[in-house]
KETOR-497684 format. One line per 5 residues: number of its first residue (from 1); their letters; for each residue x, y, z of C-alpha. Coordinates in steps of 0.2 Angstrom, whole numbers. Layout:
N
NUM> a> X:Y:Z | ... $
//
This chain:
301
1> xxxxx> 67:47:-23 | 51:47:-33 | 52:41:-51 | 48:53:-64 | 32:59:-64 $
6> xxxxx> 17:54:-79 | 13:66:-93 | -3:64:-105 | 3:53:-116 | 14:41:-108 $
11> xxxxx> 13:24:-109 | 7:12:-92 | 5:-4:-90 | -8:-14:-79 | -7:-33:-75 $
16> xxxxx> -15:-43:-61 | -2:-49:-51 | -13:-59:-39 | -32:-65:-39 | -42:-66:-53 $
21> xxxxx> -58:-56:-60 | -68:-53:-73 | -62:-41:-87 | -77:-32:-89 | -73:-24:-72 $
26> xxxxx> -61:-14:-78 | -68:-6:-92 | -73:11:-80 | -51:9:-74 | -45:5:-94 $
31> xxxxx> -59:23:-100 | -51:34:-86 | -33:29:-90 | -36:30:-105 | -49:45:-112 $
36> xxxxx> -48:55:-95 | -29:54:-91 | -23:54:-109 | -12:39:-106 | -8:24:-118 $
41> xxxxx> -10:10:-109 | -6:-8:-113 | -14:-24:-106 | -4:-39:-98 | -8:-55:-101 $
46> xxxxx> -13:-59:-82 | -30:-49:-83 | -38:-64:-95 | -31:-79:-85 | -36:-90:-72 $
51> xxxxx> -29:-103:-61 | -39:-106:-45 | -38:-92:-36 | -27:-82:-46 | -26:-73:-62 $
56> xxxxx> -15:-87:-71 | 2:-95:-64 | 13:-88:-54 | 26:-90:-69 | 12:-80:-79 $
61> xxxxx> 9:-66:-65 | 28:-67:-63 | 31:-64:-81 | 20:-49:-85 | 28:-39:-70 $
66> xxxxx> 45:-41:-78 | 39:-38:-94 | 34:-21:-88 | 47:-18:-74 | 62:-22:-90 $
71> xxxxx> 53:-10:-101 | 58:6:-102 | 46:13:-111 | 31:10:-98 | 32:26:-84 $
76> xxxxx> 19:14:-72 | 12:-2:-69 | -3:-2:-61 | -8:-18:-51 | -27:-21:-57 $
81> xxxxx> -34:-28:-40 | -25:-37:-25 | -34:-53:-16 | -19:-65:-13 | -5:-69:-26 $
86> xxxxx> 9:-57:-26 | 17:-65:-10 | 20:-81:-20 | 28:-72:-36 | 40:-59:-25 $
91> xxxxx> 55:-66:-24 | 58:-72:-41 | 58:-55:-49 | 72:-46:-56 | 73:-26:-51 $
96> xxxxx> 90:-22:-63 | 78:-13:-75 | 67:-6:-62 | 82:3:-54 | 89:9:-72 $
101> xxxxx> 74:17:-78 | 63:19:-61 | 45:21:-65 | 28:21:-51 | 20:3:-47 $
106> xxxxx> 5:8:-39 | -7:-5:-27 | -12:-9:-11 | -17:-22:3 | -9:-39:-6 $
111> xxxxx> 3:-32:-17 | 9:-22:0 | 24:-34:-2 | 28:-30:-21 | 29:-11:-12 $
116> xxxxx> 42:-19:2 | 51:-24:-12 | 55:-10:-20 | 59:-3:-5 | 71:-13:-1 $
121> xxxxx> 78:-11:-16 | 79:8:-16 | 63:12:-24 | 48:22:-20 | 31:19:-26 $
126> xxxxx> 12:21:-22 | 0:14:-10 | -16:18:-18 | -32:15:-28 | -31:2:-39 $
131> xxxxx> -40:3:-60 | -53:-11:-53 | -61:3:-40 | -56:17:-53 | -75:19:-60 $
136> xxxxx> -83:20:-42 | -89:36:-38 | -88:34:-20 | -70:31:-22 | -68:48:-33 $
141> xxxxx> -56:58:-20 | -47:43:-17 | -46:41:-37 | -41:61:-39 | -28:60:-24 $
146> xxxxx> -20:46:-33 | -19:57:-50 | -10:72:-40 | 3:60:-36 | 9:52:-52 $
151> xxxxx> 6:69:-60 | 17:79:-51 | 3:88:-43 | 6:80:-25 | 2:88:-9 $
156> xxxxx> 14:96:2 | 2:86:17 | -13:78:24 | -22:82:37 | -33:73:48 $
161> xxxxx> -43:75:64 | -38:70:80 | -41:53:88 | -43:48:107 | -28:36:105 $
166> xxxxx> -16:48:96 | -1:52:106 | 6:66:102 | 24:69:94 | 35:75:79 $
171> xxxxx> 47:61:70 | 55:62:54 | 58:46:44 | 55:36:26 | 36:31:25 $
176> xxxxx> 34:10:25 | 21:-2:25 | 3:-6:22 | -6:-20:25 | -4:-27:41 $
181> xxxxx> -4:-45:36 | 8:-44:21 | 20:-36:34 | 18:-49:48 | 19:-64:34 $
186> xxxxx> 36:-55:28 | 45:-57:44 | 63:-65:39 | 60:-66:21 | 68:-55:9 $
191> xxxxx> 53:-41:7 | 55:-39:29 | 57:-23:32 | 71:-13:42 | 58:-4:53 $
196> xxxxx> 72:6:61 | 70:26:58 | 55:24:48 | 38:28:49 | 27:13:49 $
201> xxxxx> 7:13:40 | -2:-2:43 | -19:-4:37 | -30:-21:34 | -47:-30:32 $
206> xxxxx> -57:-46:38 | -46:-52:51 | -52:-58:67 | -47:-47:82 | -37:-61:89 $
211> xxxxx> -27:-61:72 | -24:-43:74 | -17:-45:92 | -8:-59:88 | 2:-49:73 $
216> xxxxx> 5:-34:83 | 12:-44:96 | 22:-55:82 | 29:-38:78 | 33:-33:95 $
221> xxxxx> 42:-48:100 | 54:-48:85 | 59:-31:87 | 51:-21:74 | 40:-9:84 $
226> xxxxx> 53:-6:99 | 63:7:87 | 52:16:75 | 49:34:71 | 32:34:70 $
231> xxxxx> 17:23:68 | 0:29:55 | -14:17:59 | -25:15:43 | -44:9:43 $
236> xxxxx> -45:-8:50 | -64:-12:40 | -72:-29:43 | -62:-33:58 | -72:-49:67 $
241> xxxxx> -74:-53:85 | -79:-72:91 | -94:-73:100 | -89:-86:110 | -74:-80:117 $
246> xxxxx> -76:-57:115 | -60:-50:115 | -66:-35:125 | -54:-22:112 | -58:-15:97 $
251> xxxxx> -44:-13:83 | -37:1:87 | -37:-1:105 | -28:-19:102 | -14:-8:91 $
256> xxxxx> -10:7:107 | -9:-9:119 | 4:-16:107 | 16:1:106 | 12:4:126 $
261> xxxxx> 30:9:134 | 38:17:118 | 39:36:116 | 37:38:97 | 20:48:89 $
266> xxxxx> 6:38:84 | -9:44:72 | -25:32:72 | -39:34:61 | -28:40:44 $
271> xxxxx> -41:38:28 | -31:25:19 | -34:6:17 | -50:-6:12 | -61:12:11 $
276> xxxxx> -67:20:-1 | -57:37:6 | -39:29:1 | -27:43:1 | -11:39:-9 $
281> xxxxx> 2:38:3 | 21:38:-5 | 29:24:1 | 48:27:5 | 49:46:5 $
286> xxxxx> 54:55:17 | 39:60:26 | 37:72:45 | 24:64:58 | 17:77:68 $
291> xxxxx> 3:73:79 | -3:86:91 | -19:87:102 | -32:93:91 | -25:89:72 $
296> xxxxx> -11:76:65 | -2:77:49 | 9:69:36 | 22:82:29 | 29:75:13 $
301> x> 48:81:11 $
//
């Protein structure tokens, strides 16, 4: 189930539960919270700090998402950018307020395990733009998508072209996932996913194709592509091949050779991920796959 949807006027938090950044950088994400979306927004203290690579210690990061998951005045938190952090913070935080008072969490590539999370602790939440890319025009659909959803003016589907790859199919299951290597990394730890029944996205950036090959094939050999409903295949942007050695496969050729020999429907080329066309996808609803030979389609139920 989705948590309640936002009104103009609500109070949402954001906090940087991963890598650093410079503050000024979200002064386009804090104006359309803020003046465009009419919402009261406060600040954690995790978007001043730095540690290294990350926007102050994990016991800081760790601390402002409990602050605002206990809360039960903030509807959202919103994740301010991802990079790398979140995977060291996960474990430690405590849901019991999140489950009493349910509210949106919303982010994408690294904090993809933060969404597994909730997941498996019965909550849904959003795969989407985060207030960092908010002021980029190029990202305005993206932006505008994400908007329906925590308003309560979400579609009933999207729609997408056909892609040579695509088999076709229609499977019915709760919609998981995101970035490919927050998923492979979270293998037997307590954000792994059951992939049993459910519609798997994956999505990522800057990996070698090797990399990508050798985290399908991780995924294959434990079991968690043998029995799924249905498989979305995001962008893959940035994806690297060695010159010395070519793979001789592009991404998405290396994902169909992983899923060879099972019968479920698979949709390449869906417009979410490291682009600036992000579609907010809902991340444990109930969604329908339906993939046929010239269109494919996400039903949200």
């Amino acid at each position: 189930m989705l948590p309640p949807f936002l009104r103009p006027g609500d109070t949402v938090a954001i906090v940087a539960p991963a890598s650093w950044f410079p503050y000024s950088e979200l002064a386009d994400g804090l104006h359309i919270l803020r003046n465009v979306w009419h919402l009261n927004v406060v600040e954690g203290d995790s978007l001043h700090a730095i540690k290294g690579p990350f926007a102050g210690s994990d016991d800081l990061r760790r601390a402002d998402l409990q602050r605002f998951f206990d809360d039960p005045a903030i509807r959202a938190v919103f994740a301010a950018r991802g990079g790398y952090g979140c995977y060291r913070i996960a474990d430690d935080l405590n849901l019991s307020g999140l489950q009493a008072n349910p509210k949106w969490l919303v982010g994408f590539s690294d904090v993809t395990v933060l969404l597994s999370l909730l997941y498996n602790h019965g909550l849904a939440s959003l795969h989407g733009l985060m207030p960092r890319q908010f002021g980029d025009p190029d990202r305005a659909d993206a932006l505008e998508s994400l908007r329906q959803w925590l308003f309560g003016e979400s579609p009933t589907h999207y729609t997408v072209s056909a892609h040579p790859l695509n088999r076709s199919g229609r499977a019915q299951g709760h919609l998981i996932g995101g970035n490919l290597t927050m998923l492979s990394n979270s293998i037997d730890t307590p954000t792994d996913l059951d992939f049993n029944g459910k519609i798997l996205f994956i999505e990522d950036i800057d990996e070698t194709l090797f990399s990508l090959d050798r985290m399908m094939t991780q995924l294959r050999r434990a079991g968690r592509l043998a029995r799924l409903a249905g498989l979305v295949v995001g962008q893959f942007t940035d994806m690297r091949g060695n010159l010395s050695l070519p793979f001789g496969k592009d991404s998405y050729e290396i994902i169909a050779d992983a899923v060879v020999g099972y019968d479920y429907p698979v949709l390449f080329d869906f417009p979410a991920g490291h682009v600036n066309y992000n579609l907010a996808l809902p991340i444990g609803q109930t969604v329908e796959l339906a993939v046929q030979k010239k269109t494919g389609r996400i039903n949200f139920i």
